[in-house]
C-alpha positions, 0 to 999 in steps of 0.5 A: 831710329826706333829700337824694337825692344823699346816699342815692344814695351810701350806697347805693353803699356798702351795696350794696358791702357786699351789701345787696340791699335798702333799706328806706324810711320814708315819713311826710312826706318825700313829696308826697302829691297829696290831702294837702298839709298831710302834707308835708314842705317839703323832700320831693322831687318824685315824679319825683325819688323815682321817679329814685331809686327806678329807679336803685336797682333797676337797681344791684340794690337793691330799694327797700321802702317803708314806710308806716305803716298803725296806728302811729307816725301822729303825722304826720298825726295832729297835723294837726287835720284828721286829728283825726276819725281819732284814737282819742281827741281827744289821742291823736295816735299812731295811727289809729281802727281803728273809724273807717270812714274809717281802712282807706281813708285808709291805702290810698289814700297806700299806692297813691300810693306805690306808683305813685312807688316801683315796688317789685318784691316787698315793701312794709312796713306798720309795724304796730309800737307800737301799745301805747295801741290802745284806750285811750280810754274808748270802746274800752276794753270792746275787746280790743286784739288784735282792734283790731289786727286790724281796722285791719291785716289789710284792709291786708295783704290790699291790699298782696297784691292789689296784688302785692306781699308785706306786711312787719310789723314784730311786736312786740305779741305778738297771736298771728295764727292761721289761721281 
């Protein structure tokens, strides 16, 4: 688990080294109100994060956060009250993007992020490694580009509505094209 007082002196460096920005996974290292069994014993308080969040902006840095919104889920995904979102009962790596409750689950912890972070321009959704994305029998007969899709683009369009310009990390190669 991060320490605040050690990132706030890497921090100093980085910006001694003309970094304007940092880039912050979230996952479990946040006290998420609505989910506790996510959380991480030792992850700050809000308070904290967002005294840190605030000192790093007035040093110049901007603070990016970044939550998963398909991938790299493991941290909830393990919990077996987060088994409903699964694509397949033993596939812990990502979200169902035809799961109903899935697009909402990742809003809501994104909207809690952002009320702690405050960031001023960009947020990162992930969005990478999604390689087993309908794999499970029942999916199969999907194509894995339009699963991706499903599950990433009304999260692109709520972070834009919420002022702030999606990051994605890209490497699954699906062609995003304009319709």
């Amino acid at each position: 688990m991060w320490r605040l007082d050690s990132l706030a002196s890497f921090l100093t460096r980085l910006q001694g080294w003309g970094f304007t920005a940092v880039l912050l996974e979230i996952e479990d290292k946040f006290r998420f109100a609505n989910h506790p069994s996510l959380i991480h014993a030792d992850a700050p308080p809000h308070d904290e994060w967002k005294a840190w969040s605030q000192s790093c902006q007035a040093a110049g840095l901007e603070v990016i956060p970044l939550v998963q919104s398909l991938g790299h889920l493991e941290f909830v995904l393990k919990h077996p009250e987060y088994a409903h979102l699964r694509e397949a009962p033993n596939l812990v790596t990502h979200l169902d993007p035809t799961n109903p409750q899935s697009v909402p689950f990742v809003r809501e912890i994104i909207d809690e992020v952002i009320e702690v972070f405050a960031p001023r321009s960009h947020f990162h959704i992930g969005g990478d490694e999604t390689g087993h994305l309908g794999r499970s029998p029942r999916l199969q007969s999907e194509s894995m580009d339009a699963l991706y899709l499903r599950q990433i683009l009304p999260i692109l369009r709520h972070v834009t509505k919420r002022g702030l310009r999606p990051l994605l990390w890209h490497d699954m190669g699906i062609p995003f094209r304009k319709s």
